[in-house]
N, C-alpha and C positions, 0 to 999 in steps of 0.2 A: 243642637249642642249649645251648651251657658258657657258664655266666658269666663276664661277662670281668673282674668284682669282686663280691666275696663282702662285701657291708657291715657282716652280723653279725660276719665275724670278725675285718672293721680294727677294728671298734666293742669288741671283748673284748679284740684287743692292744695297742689305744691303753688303754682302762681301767686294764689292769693294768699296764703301765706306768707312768702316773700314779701310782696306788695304793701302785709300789713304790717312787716317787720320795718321792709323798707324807710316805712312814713310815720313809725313812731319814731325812731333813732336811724337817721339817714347819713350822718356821719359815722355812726359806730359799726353803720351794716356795711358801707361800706371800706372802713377798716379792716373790718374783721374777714372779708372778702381778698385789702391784698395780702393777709399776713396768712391767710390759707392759700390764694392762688399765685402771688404773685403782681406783678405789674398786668393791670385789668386792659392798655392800650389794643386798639385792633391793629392788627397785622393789615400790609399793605399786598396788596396781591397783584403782580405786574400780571398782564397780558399781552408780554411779546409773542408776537407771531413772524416770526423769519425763517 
């Protein structure tokens, strides 16, 4: 049976895509990045264990 989507290779053409938007205009990607998502900072994730 044919795949009817290959996810490895949306997942390399979106990458590189990104990447080349990235490093033309690296300030405007991401700009354009918080005013769609928001603040880009990662979350801190405790591991209490008690």
């Amino acid at each position: 049976m044919k795949k009817k989507f290959d996810a490895v290779e949306f997942q390399r053409k979106i990458r590189k895509e990104l990447s080349e938007e990235y490093l033309s205009d690296r300030e405007g990607f991401l700009c354009e990045l918080k005013e769609k998502y928001g603040d880009l900072q990662k979350q801190k994730i405790g591991t209490h264990v008690g």
